[in-house]
C-alpha positions in Angstrom: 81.6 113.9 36.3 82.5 113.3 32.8 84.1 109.5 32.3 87.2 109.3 30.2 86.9 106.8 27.5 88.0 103.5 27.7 88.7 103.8 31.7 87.1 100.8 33.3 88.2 99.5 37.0 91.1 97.4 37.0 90.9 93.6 38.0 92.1 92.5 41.0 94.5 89.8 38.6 96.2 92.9 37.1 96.7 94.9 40.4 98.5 92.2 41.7 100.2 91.0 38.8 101.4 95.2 38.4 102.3 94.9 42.5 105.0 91.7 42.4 107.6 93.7 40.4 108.0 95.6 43.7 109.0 92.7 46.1 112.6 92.4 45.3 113.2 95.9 45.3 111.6 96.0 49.1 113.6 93.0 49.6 117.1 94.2 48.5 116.8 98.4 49.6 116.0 98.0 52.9 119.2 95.3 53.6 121.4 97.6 51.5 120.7 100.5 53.6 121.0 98.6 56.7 123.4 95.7 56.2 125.4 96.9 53.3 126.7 99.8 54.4 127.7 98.1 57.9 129.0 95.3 56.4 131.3 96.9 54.6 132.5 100.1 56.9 133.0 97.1 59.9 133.6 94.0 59.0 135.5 94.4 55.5 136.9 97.8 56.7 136.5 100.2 54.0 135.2 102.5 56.9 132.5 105.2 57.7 133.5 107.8 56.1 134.8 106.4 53.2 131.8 104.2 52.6 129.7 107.0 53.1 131.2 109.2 50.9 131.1 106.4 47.9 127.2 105.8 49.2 126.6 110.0 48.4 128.9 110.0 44.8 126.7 106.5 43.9 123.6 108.3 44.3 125.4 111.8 42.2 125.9 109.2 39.3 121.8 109.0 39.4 121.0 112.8 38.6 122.3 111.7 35.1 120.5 108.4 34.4 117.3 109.0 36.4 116.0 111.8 34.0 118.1 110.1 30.8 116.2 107.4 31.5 112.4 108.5 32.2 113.1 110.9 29.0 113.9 107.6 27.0 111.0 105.6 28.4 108.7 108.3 27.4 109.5 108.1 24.2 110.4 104.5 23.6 108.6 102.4 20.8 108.6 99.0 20.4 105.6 96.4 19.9 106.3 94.8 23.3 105.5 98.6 24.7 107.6 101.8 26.0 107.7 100.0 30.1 108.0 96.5 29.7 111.1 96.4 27.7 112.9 98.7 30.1 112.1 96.1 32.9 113.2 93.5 31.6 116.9 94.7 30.3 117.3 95.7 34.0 117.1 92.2 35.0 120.8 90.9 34.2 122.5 94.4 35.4 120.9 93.9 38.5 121.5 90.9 39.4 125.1 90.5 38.4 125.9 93.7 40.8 123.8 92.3 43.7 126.2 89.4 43.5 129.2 91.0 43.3 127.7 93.7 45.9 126.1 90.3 48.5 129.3 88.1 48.0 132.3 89.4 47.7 135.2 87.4 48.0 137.3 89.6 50.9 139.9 91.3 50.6 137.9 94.2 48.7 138.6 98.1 48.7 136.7 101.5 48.3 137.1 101.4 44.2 135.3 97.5 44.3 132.7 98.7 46.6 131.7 102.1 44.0 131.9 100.1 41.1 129.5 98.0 41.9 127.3 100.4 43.7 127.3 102.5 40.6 126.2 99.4 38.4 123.5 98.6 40.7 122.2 101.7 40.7 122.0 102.0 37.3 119.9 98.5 36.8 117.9 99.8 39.6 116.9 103.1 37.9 115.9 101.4 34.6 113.7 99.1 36.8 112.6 101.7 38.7 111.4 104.5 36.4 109.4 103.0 34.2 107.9 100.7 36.4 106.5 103.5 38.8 105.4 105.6 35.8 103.3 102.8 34.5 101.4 102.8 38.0 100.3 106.5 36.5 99.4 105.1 33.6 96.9 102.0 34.6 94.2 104.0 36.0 93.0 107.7 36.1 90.9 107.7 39.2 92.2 109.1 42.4 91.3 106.2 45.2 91.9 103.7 42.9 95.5 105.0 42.1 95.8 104.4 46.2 94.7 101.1 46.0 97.1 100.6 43.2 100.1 101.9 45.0 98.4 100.3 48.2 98.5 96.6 46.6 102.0 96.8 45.1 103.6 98.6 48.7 101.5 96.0 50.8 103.0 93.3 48.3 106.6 94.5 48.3 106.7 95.0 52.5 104.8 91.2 52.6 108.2 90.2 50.6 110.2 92.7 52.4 108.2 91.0 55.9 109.2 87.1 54.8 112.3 87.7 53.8 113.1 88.7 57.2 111.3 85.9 58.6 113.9 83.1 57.4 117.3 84.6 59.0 115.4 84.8 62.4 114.2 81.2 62.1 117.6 80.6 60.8 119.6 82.7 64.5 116.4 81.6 66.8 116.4 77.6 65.6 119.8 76.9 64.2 122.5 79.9 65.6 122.8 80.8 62.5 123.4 84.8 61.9 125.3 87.7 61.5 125.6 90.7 59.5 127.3 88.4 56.2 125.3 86.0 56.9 122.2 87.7 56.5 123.9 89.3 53.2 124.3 86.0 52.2 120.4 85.1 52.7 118.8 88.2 51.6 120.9 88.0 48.4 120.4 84.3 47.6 116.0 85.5 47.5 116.7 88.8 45.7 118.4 87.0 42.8 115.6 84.1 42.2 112.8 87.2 42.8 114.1 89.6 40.0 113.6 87.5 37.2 110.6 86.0 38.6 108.4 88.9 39.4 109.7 91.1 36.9 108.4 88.1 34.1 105.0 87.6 36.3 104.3 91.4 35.6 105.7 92.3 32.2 103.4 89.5 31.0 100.6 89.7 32.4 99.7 93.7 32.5 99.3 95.4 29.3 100.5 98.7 28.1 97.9 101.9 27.4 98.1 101.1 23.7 96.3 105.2 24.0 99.3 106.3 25.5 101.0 109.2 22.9 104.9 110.0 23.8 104.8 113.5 24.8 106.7 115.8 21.9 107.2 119.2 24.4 111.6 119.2 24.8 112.8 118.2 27.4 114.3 121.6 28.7 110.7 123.3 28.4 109.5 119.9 30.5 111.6 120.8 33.5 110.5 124.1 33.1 106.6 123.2 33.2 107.9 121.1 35.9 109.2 123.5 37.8 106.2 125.7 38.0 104.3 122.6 39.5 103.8 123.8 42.9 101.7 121.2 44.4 104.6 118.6 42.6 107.7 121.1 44.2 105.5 121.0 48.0 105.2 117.0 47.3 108.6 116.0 46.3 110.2 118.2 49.4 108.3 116.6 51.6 109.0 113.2 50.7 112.7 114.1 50.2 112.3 115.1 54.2 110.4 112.4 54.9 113.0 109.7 52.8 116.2 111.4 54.5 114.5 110.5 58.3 113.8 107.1 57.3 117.3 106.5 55.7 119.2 108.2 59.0 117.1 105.2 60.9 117.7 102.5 58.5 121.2 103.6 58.5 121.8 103.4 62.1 119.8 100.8 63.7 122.6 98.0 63.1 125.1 100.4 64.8 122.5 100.7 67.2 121.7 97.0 68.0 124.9 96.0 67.5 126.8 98.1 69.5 124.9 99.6 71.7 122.8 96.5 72.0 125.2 94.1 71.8 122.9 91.8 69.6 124.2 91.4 66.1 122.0 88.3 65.4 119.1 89.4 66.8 119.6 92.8 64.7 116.9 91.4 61.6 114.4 90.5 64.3 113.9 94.2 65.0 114.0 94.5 61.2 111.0 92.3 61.1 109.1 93.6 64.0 109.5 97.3 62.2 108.2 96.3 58.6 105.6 93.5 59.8 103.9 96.4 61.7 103.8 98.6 58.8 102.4 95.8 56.1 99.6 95.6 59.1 99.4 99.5 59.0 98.6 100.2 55.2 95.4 99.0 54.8 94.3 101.5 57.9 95.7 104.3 56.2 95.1 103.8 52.8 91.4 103.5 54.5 91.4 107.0 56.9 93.2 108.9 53.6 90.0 107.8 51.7 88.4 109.2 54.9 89.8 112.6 55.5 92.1 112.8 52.2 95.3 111.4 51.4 97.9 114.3 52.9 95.8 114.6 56.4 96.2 111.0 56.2 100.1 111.0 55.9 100.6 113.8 58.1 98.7 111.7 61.0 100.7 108.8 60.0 104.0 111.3 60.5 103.3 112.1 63.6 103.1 108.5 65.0 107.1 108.1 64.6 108.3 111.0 66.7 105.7 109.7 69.9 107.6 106.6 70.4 111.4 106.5 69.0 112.6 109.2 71.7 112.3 106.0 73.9 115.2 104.5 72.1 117.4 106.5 74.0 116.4 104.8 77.4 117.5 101.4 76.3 121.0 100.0 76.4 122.7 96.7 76.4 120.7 94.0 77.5 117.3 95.9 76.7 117.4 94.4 72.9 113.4 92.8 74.0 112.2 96.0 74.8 113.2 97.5 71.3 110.1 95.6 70.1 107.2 97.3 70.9 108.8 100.8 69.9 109.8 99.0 66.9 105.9 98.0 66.2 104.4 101.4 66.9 107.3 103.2 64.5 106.9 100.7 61.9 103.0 100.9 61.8 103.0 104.6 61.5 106.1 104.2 58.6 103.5 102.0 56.7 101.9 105.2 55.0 104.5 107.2 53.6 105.2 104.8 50.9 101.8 104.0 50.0 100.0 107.8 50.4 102.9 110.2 48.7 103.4 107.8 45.7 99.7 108.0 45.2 99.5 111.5 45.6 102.7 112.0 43.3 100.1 110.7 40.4 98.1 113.5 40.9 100.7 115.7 40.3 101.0 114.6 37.1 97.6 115.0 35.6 97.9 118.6 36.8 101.0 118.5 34.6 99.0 116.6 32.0 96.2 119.2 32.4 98.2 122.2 32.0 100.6 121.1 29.0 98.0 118.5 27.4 101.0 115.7 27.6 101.4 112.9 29.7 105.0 113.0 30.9 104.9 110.8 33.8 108.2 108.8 33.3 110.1 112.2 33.1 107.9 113.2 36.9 109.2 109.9 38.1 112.7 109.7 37.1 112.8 113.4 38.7 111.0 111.7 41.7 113.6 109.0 41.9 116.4 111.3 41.7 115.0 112.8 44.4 114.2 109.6 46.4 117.9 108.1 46.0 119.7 111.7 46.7 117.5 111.6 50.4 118.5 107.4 50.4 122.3 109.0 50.4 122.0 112.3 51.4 120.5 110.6 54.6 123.3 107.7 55.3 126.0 109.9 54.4 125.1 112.2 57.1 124.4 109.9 59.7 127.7 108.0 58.9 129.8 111.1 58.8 128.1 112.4 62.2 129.3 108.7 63.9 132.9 109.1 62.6 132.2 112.9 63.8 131.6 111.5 67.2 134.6 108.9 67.3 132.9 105.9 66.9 134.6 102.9 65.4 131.6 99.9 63.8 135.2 97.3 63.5 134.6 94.5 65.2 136.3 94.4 68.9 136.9 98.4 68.4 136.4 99.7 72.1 134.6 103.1 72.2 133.5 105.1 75.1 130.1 106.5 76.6 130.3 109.4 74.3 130.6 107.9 70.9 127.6 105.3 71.9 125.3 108.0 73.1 125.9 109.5 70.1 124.9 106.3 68.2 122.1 106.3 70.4 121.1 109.9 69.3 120.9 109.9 65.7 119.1 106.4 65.8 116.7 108.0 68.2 116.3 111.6 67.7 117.4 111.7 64.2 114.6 110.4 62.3 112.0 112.4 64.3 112.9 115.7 63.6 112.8 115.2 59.7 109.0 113.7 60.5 107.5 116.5 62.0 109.2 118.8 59.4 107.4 116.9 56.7 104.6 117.4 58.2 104.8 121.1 58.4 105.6 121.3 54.6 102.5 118.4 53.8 100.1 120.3 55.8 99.3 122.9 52.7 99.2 120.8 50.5 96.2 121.9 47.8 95.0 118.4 45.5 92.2 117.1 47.4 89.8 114.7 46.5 87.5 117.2 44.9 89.8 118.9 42.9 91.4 115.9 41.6 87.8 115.1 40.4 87.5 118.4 38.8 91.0 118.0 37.0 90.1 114.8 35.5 87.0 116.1 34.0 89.0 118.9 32.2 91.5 116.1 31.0 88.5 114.3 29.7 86.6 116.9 28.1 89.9 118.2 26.3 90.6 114.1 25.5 87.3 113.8 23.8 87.2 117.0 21.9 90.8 115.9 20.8 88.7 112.7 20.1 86.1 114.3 17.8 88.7 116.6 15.9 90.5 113.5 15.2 87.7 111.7 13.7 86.6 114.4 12.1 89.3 115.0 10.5 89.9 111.1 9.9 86.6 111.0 8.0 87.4 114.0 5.8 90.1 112.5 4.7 88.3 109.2 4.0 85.9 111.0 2.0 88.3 113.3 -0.1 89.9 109.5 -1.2 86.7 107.9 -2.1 85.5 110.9 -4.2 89.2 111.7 -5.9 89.4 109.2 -8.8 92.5 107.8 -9.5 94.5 108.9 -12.9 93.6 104.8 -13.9 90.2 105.2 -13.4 89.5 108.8 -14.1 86.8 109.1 -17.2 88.4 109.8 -20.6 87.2 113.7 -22.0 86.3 113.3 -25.6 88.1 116.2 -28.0 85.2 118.9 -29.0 87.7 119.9 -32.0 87.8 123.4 -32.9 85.3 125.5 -32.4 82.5 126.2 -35.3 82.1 129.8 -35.9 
């Protein structure tokens, strides 16, 4: 196999200096999706609907800024790098809208709740973007691109897995809880971690100084995009997959809250569910390096729709036995992250291989569009299927056997069925291990002819400048006179 130059293994310091920017944004997604959304169609009473409908036109405000942006971080030139600077102008917008968005000072309406949604989003997608692309750009090597992705998922769910733990100390010790309550928590540790982590990594992983800004246009990108076929198989599947894991996230506080009748107990089922899937990656990050890393996430798939059907069996009083489907849902959840964002990398050198360009912030900023339509396209249906059903999330709102069993459903049987459709569209998926291999070694051999010509032609034009006097120097040609006859 033919080695690309410069690419040595990555230390262990840089992995998990790369892996920290991801904790906040574990941290703060998963409460958004879950608390956010309830918060503010309950207990500030903008409503289901309406807050899901402002959830779905947030998200349409990203098809514009998702590919603006990776198109700009392509190209972007400055001596601190193309990623770095991105990163770090995210840091204010972010966290001024997670304070607006975590604290709001009541009474607040529709328009409050999609300005701010719109801002956030917005910070998040400049953090985002150029952050995953530079996972692409650390390393070349298929497992080690897993580990990568591995180190900074494991990192993100151990934040996402502590941040959880201090509002069930805080309902379990000292009765303190609640849906703002935990708003008020989870938002207080997302504003110290942005500007923490994000400085931890931007100065302490370097940039490819190799990297060259692609120069193909943008619409001709999409197009070579487009005819990416193991990228197009990908990227529908993880939109499936994203939309089955938003409908749960969605719903589960409906679910333990009114069906359960546990609102404070609601982030220790939170906890159970992402503590089992940080002790879940390392398992499949192992078996995809076993059997390949889309057998490996189909597997992990199919663990989700065994157990949640048993939701529907539980009611109020039953909060304890949520746990252990909680556990075996959230260990099975641990690979999707981890295993499609490694084998979106792959993607991308078949990209690179067929246009001779590495465009990865473009793939990812189209991957992120894709990610944040399923992360509304998902809520917004599970929220319009609950006001559908007549339910009401208000505080002291009576509702009858229907609307709960219905609440009950799409927490339950929801999320399953856009699992085992995944599945179906991962299972022909073509990149394997050996192929990868033999991609790279056509990227390298075309990088080191490009190499040759380049020095080649570098010391042509060294020598052409050293044997071209200049007019200074040139020797002076003595007159002959006119000629003798």
């Amino acid at each position: 196999m033919v080695e690309e130059t410069g690419h040595r293994p990555l230390s262990k310091r840089t992995i998990f200096y790369y892996g920290l920017s991801e904790m906040p944004l574990q941290v703060a997604s998963v409460v958004i999706s879950a608390y956010l959304l309830n918060y503010y169609s309950a207990d500030l009473g903008v409503g289901l609907a309406a807050v899901g409908t402002i959830w779905l036109v947030a998200r349409i405000f990203d098809g514009v800024t998702d590919p603006l942006i990776g198109y700009l971080s392509d190209r972007t030139k400055t001596r601190w790098g193309r990623r770095r600077v991105w990163m770090v102008a995210s840091v204010p917008i972010i966290m001024l809208s997670i304070y607006k968005l975590f604290f709001p000072d009541p009474p607040v309406d529709a328009v409050y709740f999609l300005t701010w949604m719109l801002v956030l989003w917005l910070g998040w997608t400049m953090l985002l973007i150029p952050y995953y692309a530079w996972a692409a750009e650390l390393s070349t090597d298929y497992n080690e691109r897993s580990v990568i992705v591995g180190a900074r998922v494991w990192l993100g769910m151990a934040a996402n897995v502590t941040s959880k733990i201090i509002p069930v100390v805080a309902v379990l010790a000292f009765a303190y809880g609640g849906t703002r309550e935990v708003l008020h928590m989870i938002g207080i540790m997302t504003l110290i971690l942005v500007p923490l982590t994000v400085g931890l990594t931007v100065a302490n992983v370097p940039e490819n100084p190799a990297y060259k800004p692609p120069t193909i246009s943008f619409g001709r990108g999409i197009v070579a995009m487009w005819r990416n076929g193991p990228f197009k198989r990908l990227l529908f599947a993880f939109f499936v997959n994203s939309m089955g894991t938003t409908v749960a996230t969605a719903t589960a506080l409906y679910y333990v809250r009114n069906v359960m009748g546990e609102e404070k107990l609601a982030i220790l089922f939170l906890l159970v569910f992402y503590l089992a899937g940080l002790i879940g990656i390392p398992f499949w990050v192992w078996l995809s390096k076993r059997i390949g890393k889309h057998r490996a996430w189909i597997a992990c798939l199919m663990v989700y729709p065994c157990f949640s059907p048993f939701y529907l069996l539980l009611g109020p009083g039953d909060f304890w036995w949520m746990l252990p489907i909680a556990a075996m849902t959230g260990f099975g959840g641990g690979s999707s992250a981890v295993l499609a964002n490694s084998m979106k990398a792959d993607v991308i050198d078949l990209d690179t291989l067929k246009t001779g360009q590495n465009r990865a912030a473009l793939f990812f900023s189209v991957w992120a569009f894709i990610t944040k339509a399923s992360l509304s396209v998902g809520p917004a249906i599970a929220l319009y299927a609950l006001a559908t059903l007549g339910f009401d999330p208000k505080p002291g709102a009576v509702n009858d056997a229907q609307s709960l069993w219905g609440v009950k459903a799409v927490f339950a049987l929801g999320p399953p069925i856009f699992m085992i459709l995944t599945a179906w569209v991962a299972w022909r998926y073509p990149i394997t291990e050996s192929r990868h291999g033999k991609m790279r070694d056509a990227i390298a051999r075309r990088n080191a002819r490009r190499a040759e010509r380049d020095r080649v032609a570098e010391a042509a034009r060294a020598s052409a400048e050293w044997s071209t006097p200049s007019p200074a120097h040139a020797p002076h040609r003595l007159d002959p006179g006119p000629a003798r006859g």
